[in-house]
N, C-alpha and C positions, 0 to 999 in steps of 0.2 A: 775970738776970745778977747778976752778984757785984763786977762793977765791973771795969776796969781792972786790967793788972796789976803798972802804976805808978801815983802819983797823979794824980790829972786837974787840978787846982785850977791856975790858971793862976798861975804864980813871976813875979817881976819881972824883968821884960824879955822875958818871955814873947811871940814872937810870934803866937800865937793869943789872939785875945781871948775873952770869955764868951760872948759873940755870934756866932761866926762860925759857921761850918757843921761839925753835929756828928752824926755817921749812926754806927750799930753795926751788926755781919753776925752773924750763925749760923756754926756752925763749916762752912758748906757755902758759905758767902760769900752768902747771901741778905740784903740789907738788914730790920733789923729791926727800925730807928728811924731818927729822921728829924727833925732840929730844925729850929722855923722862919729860921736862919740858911743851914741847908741851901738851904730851898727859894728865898730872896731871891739866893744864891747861882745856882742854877740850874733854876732855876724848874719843877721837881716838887711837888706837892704831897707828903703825907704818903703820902695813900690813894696816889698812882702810884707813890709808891719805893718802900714796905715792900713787899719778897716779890721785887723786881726783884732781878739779879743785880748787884752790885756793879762788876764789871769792865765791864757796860753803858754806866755812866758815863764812860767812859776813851776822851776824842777821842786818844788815839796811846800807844803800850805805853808800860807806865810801862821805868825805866832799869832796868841787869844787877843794881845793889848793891839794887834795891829788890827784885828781885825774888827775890834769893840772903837777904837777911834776912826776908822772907816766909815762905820754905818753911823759914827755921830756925825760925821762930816767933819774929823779934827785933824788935824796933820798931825804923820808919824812919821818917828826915825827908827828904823832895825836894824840888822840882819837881814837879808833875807838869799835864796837861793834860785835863780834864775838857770833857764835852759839854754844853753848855746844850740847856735842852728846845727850845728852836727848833732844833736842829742846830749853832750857835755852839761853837767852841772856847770854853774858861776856863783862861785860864793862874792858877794858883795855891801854895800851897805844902803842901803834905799831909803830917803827922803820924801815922801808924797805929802802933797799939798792940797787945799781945795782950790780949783781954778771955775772960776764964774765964767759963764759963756753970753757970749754976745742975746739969748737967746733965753739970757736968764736962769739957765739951769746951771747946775754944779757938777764942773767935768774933774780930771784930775792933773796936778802935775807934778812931774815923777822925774827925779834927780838920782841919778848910780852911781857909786865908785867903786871902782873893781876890788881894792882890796882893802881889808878891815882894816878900820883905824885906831888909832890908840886915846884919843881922845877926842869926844864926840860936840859940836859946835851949841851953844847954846842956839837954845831956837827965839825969837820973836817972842813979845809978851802974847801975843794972840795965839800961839802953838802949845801944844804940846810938852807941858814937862819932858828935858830931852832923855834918852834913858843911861843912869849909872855906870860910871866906869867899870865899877866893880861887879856889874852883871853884865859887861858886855865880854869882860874878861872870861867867865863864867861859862858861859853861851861857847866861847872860843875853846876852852879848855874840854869842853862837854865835846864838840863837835872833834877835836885834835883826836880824845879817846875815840870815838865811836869810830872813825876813819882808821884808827890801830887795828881795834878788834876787826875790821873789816880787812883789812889788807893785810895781820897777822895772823889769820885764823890759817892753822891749819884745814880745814873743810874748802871744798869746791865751792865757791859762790860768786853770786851773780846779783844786778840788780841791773832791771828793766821798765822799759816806760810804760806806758800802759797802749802801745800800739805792739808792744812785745819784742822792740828794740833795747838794744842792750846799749847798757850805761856804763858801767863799772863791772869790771872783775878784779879779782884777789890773784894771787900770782898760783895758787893750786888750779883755780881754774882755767889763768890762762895756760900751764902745760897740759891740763887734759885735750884743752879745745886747740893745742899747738897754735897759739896764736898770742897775742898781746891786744891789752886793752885798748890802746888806739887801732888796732888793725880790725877789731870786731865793735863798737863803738858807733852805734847807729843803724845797725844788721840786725834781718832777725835770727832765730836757729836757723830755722830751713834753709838762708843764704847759705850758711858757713857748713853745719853737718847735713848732708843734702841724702845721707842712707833712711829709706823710710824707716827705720829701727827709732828716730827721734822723731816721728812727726809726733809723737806722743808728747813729747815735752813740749814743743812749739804749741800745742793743742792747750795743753796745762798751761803754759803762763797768758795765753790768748782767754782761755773761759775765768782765771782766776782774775783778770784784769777787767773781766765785762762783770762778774756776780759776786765780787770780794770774797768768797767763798778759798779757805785754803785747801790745797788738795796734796794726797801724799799717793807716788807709785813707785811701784821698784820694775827693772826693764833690765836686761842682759844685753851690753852691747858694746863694738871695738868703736871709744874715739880717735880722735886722730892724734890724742897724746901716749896711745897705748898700742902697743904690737897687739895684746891678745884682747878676746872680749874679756870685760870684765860686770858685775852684777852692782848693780846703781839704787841704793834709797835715793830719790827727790823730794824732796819738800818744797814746793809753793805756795806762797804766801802772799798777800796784796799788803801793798804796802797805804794807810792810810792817816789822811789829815786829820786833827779835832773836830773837824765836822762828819766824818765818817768816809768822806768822799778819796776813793783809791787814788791815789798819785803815783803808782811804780809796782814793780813785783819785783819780790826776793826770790833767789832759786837758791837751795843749795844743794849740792850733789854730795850722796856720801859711798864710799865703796867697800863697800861689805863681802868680795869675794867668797875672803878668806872663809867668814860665817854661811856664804850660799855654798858652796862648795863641801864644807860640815853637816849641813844641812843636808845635800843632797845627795853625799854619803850615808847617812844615817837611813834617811827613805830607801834609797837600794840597799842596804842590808835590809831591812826590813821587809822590802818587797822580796828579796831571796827568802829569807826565813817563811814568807806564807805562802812562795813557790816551787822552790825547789823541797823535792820529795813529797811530791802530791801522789804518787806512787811508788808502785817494788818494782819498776823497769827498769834497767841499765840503762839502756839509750835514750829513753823518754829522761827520765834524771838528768841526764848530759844534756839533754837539749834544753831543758827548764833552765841549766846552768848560762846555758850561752843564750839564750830569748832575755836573760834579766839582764844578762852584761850589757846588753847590743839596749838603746844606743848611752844608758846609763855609763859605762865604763870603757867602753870600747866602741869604736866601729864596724870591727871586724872582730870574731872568738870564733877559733876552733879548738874544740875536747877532743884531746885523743888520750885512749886507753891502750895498754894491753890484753892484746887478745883473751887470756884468760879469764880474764873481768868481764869480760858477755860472756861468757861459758858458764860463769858462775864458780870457776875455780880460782885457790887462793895464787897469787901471782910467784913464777919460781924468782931467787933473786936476781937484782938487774946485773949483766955484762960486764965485767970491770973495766974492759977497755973494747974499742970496737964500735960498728952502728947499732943502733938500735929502734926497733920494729914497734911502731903503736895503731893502732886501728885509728882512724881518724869518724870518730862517732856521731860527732855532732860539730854541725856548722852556722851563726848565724851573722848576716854582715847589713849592715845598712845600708849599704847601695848593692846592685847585680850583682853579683859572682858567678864563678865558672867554675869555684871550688865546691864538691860536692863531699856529701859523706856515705863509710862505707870503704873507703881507698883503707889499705895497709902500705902504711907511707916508710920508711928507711931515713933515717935523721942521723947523722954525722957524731960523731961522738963531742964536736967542737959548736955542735948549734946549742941554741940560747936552751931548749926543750930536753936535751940528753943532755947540759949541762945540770937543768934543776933537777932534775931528777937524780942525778948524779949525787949530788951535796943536800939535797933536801930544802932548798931555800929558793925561794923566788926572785928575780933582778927585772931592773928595768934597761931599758936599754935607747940609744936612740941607732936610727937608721945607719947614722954613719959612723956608729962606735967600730973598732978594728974588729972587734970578736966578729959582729956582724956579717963584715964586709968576706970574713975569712968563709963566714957557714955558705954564705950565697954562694962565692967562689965554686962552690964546693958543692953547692944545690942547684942547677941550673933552672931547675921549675919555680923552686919558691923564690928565685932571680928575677925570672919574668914575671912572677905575679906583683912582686914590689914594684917594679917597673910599670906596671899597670895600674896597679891602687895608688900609688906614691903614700905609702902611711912614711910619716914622721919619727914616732918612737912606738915602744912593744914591750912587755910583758909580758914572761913567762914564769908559771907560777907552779909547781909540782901539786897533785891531786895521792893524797896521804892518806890514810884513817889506820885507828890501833895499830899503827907500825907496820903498815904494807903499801909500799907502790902501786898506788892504783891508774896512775898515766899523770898529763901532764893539760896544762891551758896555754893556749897562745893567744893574746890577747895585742890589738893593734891600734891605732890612733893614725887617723888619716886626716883631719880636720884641720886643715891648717890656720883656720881660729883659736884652733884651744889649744894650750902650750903642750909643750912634752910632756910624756910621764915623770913624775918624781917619787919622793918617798912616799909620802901620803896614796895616793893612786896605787903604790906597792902594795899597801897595807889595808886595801882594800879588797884588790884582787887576792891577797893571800886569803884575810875574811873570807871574802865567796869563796876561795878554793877549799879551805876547811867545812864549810858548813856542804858547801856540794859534794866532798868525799867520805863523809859520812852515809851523806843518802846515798850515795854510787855504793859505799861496801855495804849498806843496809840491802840495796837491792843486786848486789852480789850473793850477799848469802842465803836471801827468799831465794834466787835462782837457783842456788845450788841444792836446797833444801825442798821448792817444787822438784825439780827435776829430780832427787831423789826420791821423792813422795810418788810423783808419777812412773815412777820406774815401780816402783814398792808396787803402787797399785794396778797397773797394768799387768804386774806377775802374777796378782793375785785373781784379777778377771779371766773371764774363759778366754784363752788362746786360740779356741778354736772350738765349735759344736760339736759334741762327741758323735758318732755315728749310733743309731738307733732308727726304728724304725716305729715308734708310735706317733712321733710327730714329726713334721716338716718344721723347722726352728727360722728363726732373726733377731737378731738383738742391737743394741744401741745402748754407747754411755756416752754423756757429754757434761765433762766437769762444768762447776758453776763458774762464773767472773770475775768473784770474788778473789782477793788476794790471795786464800788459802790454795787457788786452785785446781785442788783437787777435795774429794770427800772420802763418805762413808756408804756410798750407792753401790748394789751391784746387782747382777742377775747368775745366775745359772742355770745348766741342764744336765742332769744327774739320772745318768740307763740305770734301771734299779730291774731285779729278779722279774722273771714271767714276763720279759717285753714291756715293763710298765718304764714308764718316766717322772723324773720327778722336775717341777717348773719352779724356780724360784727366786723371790726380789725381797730386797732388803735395804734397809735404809739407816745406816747409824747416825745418831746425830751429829751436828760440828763437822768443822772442814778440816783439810790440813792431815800434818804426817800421823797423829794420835786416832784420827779417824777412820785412815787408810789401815793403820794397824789392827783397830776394832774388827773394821770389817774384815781384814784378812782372817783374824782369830773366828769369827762367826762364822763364814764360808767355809774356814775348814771342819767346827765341830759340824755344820750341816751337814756337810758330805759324809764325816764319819755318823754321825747317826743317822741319815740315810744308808748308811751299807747295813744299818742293825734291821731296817726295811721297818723303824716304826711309823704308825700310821702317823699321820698330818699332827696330829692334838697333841698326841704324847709327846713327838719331835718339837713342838713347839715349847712345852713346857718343860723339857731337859736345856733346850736351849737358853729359856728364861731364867734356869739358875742357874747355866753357867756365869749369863749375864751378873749376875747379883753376884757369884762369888768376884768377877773381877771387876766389877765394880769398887768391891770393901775390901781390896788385894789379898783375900782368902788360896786366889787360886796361887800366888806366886811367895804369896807370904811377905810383901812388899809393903811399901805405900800404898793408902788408897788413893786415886788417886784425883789432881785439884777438882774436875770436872763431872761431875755423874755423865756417866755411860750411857745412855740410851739408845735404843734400837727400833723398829718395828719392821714385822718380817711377814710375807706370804708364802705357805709350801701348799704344794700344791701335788698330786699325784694321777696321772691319767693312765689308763688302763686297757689297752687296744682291742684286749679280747673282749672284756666286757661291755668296753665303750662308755665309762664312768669316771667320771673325774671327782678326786676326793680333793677338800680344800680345807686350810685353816689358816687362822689372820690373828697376827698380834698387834695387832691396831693401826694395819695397814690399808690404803684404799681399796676396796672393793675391785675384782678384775672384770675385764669386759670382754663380750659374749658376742659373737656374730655369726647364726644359724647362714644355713646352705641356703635356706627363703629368705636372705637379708634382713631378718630382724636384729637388732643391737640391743643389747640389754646389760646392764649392770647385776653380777649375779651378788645376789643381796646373800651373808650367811654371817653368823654372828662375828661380831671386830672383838677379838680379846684385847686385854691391856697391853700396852708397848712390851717389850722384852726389859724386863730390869726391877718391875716392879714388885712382882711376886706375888702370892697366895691367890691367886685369882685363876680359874681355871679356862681351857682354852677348847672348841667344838667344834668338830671336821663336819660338814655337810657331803655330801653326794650329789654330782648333777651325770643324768644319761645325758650323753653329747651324741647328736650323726656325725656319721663322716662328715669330714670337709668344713668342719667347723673352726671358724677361727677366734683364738682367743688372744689377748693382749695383757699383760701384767709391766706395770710400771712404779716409780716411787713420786711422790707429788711433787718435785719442782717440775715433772709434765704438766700437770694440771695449775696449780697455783703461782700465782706469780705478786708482782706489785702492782700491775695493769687490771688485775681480773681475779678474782676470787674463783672460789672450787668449782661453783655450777657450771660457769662459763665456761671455764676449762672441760669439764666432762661433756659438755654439750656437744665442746670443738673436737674432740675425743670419739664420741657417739660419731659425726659426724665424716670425720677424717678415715673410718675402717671401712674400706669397701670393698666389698666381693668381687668385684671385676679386675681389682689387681692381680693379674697372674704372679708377679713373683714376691715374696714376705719381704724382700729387702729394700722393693723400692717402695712398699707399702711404710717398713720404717720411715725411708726418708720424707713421706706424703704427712704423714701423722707429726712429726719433727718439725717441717714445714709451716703444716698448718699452725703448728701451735705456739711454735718459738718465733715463727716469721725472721728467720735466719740469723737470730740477736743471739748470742749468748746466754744460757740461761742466769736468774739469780741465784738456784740453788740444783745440785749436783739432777742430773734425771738420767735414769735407766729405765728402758723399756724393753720387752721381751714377750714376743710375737710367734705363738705356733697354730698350726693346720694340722687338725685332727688326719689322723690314717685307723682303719679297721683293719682287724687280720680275718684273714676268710676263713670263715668256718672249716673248708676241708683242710687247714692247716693246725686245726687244735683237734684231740683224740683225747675224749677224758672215758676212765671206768673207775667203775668202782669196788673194792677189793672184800672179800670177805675173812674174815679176820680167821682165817685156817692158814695153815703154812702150807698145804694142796694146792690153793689160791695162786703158790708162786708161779707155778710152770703153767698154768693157763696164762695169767698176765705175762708173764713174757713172750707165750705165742702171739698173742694179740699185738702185740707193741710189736714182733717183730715182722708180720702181719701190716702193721701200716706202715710200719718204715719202708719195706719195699714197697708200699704204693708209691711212697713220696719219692721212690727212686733211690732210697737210701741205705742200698745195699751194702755200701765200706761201711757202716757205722751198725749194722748188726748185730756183731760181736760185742763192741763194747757197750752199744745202747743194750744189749742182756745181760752182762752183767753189774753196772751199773743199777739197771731195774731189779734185779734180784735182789741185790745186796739193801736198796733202799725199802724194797716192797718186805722184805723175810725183816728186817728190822723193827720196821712198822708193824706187823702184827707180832713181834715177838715181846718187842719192850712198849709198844704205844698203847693205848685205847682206842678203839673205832669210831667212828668210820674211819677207814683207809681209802683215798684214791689214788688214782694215777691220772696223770695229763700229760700229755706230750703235746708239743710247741714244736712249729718248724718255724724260724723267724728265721735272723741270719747267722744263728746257731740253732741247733738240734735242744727243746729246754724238757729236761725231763724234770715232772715234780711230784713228791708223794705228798699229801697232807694226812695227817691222822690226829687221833681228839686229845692227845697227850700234848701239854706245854715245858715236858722236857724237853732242856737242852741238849741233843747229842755233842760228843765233842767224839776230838781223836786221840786212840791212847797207841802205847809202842808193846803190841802182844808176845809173850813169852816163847820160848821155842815150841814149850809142850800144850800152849794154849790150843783149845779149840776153835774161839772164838775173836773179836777186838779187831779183826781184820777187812773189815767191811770198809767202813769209811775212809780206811788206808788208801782202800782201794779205787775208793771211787773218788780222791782228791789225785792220785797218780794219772786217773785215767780220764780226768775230765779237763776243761780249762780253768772253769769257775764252780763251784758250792757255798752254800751257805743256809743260813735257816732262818725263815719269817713267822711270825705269829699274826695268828687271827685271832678274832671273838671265839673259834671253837676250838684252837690247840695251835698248830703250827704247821708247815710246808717246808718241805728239806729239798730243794733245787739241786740244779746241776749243769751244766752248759756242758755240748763238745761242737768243736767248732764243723762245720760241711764239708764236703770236700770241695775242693774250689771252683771246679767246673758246675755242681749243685748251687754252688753259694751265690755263682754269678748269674747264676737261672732264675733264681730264686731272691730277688733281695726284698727278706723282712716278709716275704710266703706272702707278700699283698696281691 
């Protein structure tokens, strides 16, 4: 080097002394001396600086005028800020010179003084205009604030170098990072928070220092200035020269708890509102309530109720003094448990649970509050389990709705990261508790309201097949899935006069208790106009107006009421002697036919309108049936579903009746089987399954009368003639007079023909028909009457009478019952 290419010798008032820091570059900027002022300065040694790059040095780009007299080659005086070898800033004042090298090139040299001076040396005529007092003040005042707002900021912050060693912190961030700026001061994160929860931020100020790019993340986590985790906005930022080139990263950490914790209250309420009461179950409810606690609010929730609450009855009021008993219904915990649900647990009248329920209000509580300490005393079970789980604090919160006790939440906190429960947390669990005691007593009183409806409808279904002998019987209901849980389905079997039967399915619309009711109302006018023994069509169409008056509340004089009525019905009547089944359908599916040759057939006969809608009229068909024929009558949620339309269904229908099944019941359950595949149906289904029987010829005796009253006493020989064939000698007597008083009737007030038939079934049936469609009735005869005594007599002396119309007049029946050693000979004369 050749020296300077001004003098170096320090002038007076010079402020560089002889001493300060005095380094030379190569014309490529490489440092290529190194005085020991330098290194006290900034603590490199000789051997570390010579060969380093000069601009290395440089904690923040130097300013525009220094770096526009640089590239002219002119000397300048500034400011400027240099890096100490620990990472430290040095604010100082910098002198560079152009220094000529032996070698002909232009290296540099570079004069320091640690601290800003107040008055700055004239330079050399060949330098540098030196720069203004009054901007150097300026510069100083600038930099005094920026160091305020930096170290008075309330905010977390940081600044880093760009190897992602830290430089400075503010005093918020030294109590997060429990530490102080000299003690972290050249470290990166991951030295100092070493929980992978921050590799994150160590990752952030590393990529924001390689692509200048700022980045923003928020992170949940405990530093080492905070007992509990707390929720972190970060913001990083590259910090950059006027030339664009990053020289440092700013961090600043902000803690927004307070708001992540509002926030993630708000979501669990809201995640309870679109989950709990997704149904009308008790326990399913209760368990929806503790699946959202867990791990939103709690670690541990158990629901417990009273008993009466799964019963679906209203709760009696609670003990005044004493324990008290709650079904423990649901349970859900975030790590294993051994606590299961289902227990009927016994709670002190001094625990946290028979406390809120007591007063109506919810408490928090922690582990080691005295109340506590007294319930465990006191519980030895829920002792050990604390003991086992270690929770910290708990909540109990009472389960309320329109002013009834409906049990109680225990809610726990074992996480020894997150603090105690407090108020806020209270008033959250009170939140879920209100909103879940709602759906708990919505799905209280569907229970009580099914369970009444099924009770309703179960009394109104056959209890039992009545005995009869034209068909061998089975039946099936199985409500639909549906919330209403039950319907408007049912079946029947209804013994009607002459051994005949009657088969029949019905379908009211809608579910629920109004549907149950319908139906009970329809089953019973059926039954009663079945005892009138009208044929198929005309039953159909007395039924259809009763339909329409209650429908338009004609029949009760009422409201009509919100919903139209709707029905659709098949009766059905089979015929043992004749072997004829009469049919008529008000817009109900067709029934199905399975001959003794295994043919299946859908008996096709005209569908009338639903029940309800009126003026329309309704056509009974006749099918000759063989024995041993088996029939099926059903309502369509057999056949119809949301998987499969009707064909499918009848196909699987056709399909599922098979003649090889010896017994009807398990044929039910094969047809059930096949066709629901053991699901539940979507809409209510009744099915009802009977096996034709014949009666054997030498069990029916018909003649026919001639309309002379001589007539009498031949037909009673005759009748009494086959009775003792049939063995039926104790019924002699009364089977004569009986037949006299019916047959001397018949030709006295009827028109002809008259006949007689007699039926040995598993009563004795005697019947007259003749061509008159008057009504007999019974009247109460005078002492001196001759006559009115007939009918008296034969309603004293029978079990059952009554009187059916044909197309030609009418039949006046009569039952008396066998004697019993005949009746068990004989069952049904098959």
């Amino acid at each position: 080097m050749v020296g300077p290419a001004t003098s170096d010798r320090a002038a007076p008032g010079d402020p560089f002394a002889a001493d300060d820091a005095i380094a030379t570059t190569t014309p490529d900027g490489a440092l290529s001396a190194w005085s020991p002022g330098a290194r006290r300065l900034l603590g490199f040694s000789a051997a570390e600086a010579v060969g380093r790059p000069a601009t290395a040095l440089l904690a923040s780009a130097l300013p525009d005028p220094a770096r526009e007299s640089l590239a002219a080659r002119r000397p300048w005086t500034g400011p400027a800020v240099l890096r100490h070898r620990d990472g430290a800033p040095v604010e100082c004042l910098l002198r560079v010179r152009p220094l000529t090298t032996a070698q002909g090139g232009t290296g540099w040299f570079v004069e320091a003084a640690r601290h800003p001076v107040t008055a700055t040396a004239p330079e050399p005529a060949s330098a540098a205009k030196p720069v203004p007092r009054r901007h150097e003040e300026a510069v100083r005042a600038e930099d005094r604030l920026l160091r305020w707002a930096f170290y008075q900021s309330p905010f977390a912050l940081a600044i880093h170098d760009t190897e992602g060693r830290f430089l400075r912190l503010n005093a918020p961030m030294e109590r997060q990072m429990d530490a102080t700026e000299s003690d972290l001061r050249g470290r990166l994160i991951a030295e100092h928070l070493t929980d992978p929860a921050f590799e994150m931020s160590g990752q952030a100020v590393e990529r924001v220092a390689a692509t200048g790019v700022p980045e923003r993340f928020e992170t949940h986590a405990r530093v080492p200035g905070e007992r509990y985790a707390h929720a972190w906005i970060v913001h990083v930022f590259p910090l950059k020269d006027p030339a664009g080139v990053v020289r440092g990263v700013y961090v600043s950490a902000l803690d927004f708890s307070e708001q992540s914790v509002s926030r993630e209250r708000l979501a669990l309420l809201n995640e309870a509102s679109r989950r709990i009461g997704s149904s009308l179950d008790v326990i399913r409810t209760a368990q929806e309530l503790a699946d959202v606690s867990v791990p939103g609010a709690a670690d541990f929730v158990s629901i417990e109720l009273l008993d009466a609450v799964l019963q679906g009855d209203e709760p009696a009021p609670l003990p005044l003094a004493g324990p008290m008993e709650l079904r423990r219904t649901a349970v859900r915990s975030a790590a294993p448990t051994v606590v299961t649900a289902g227990d009927l647990v016994r709670y002190p009248d001094i625990s946290p649970l028979a406390q809120c329920l007591a007063t109506g209000r919810g408490c928090a509580y922690r582990i080691t509050d005295p109340e506590v300490a007294r319930w465990l005393a006191q519980d030895p079970a829920r002792a050990t389990w604390v003991r086992r789980n270690h929770p910290h604090s708990m909540i109990a919160v009472p389960l309320r709705a329109r002013g009834v006790n409906l049990g109680a939440a225990l809610l726990t906190r074992n996480d020894p990261s997150l603090p105690p429960y407090g108020e806020g947390d209270l008033r959250v669990a009170e939140e879920l508790a209100a909103r879940a005691a709602v759906a708990i007593d919505n799905a209280r009183r569907y229970t009580r309201e099914r369970t009444t409806t099924l009770a309703l409808q179960h009394s109104l279904l056959p209890q039992g097949i009545p005995e009869q002998a034209a068909v061998e019987v089975a039946g099936r209901y199985l409500p639909a899935v549906s919330r209403a849980g039950v319907g408007g389905d049912w079946f029947d079997v209804i013994p009607l006069s002459g051994a005949r039967v009657a088969l029949v399915v019905g379908d009211v619309v809608g579910h629920g208790l109004h549907a149950s009711a319908a139906m009970g109302r329809l089953r019973t006018a059926v039954r009663t106009l079945a005892d009138v023994d009208l044929p198929p069509d005309e039953l159909l169409a007395q039924l259809d107006d009763l339909v329409i008056r209650l429908s338009t509340g004609l029949e009760t004089g009422a409201e009509p009421p919100t919903a139209d009525l709707g029905a659709t019905c098949l009766y059905t009547v089979y015929d043992p002697v004749s072997r004829v089944w009469s049919l008529a359908s008000a817009g109900h599916p067709w029934p199905a036919l399975l001959t003794p040759g295994g043919t299946t057939e859908f008996v096709e006969l005209p569908t009338g309108p639903p029940l309800g809608l009126g003026g329309h009229p309704f056509e009974s068909v006749e099918v000759p049936l063989p024995e041993g024929s088996l029939l099926a009558l059903y309502t369509n949620g057999l056949v119809e579903g949301h998987d499969r339309d009707v064909d499918t269904g009848l196909r699987g229908l056709r399909a599922a009746l098979d003649p090889a099944v010896p017994s009807l019941e398990i044929s039910c359950d094969n047809i059930l089987k096949e066709l629901l595949s053991d699901r539940r149906p979507a809409d209510d289904v009744a099915l009802l399954i009977a096996r034709t029987r014949a009666l054997d010829e030498r069990a029916v005796a018909q003649w026919d009368i001639a309309a002379d009253p001589a007539a009498v006493a031949e037909t009673r020989a005759l009748a009494t003639a086959r009775l003792r064939t049939w063995g039926l000698d104790e019924l002699v007597f009364v089977a004569e007079l009986v037949i006299s008083e019916l047959v001397t009737n018949a030709i006295r007030y009827a028109a002809p023909p008259v006949q007689l038939r007699l039926i040995m079934d598993r009563t004795l049936i005697c019947e007259v028909a003749d061509g008159s469609s008057t009504a007999p009735h019974l009247r109460r005869a005078r002492i001196l009457d001759e006559g009115g005594r007939g009918l008296m007599l034969v309603a004293q002396l029978t079990e059952h009478w009554g009187t059916r119309y044909t197309g030609t007049g009418k039949i006046i029946w009569a039952e008396m019952p066998l004697p019993d050693e005949r009746a068990a000979e004989t069952p049904g004369g098959m």
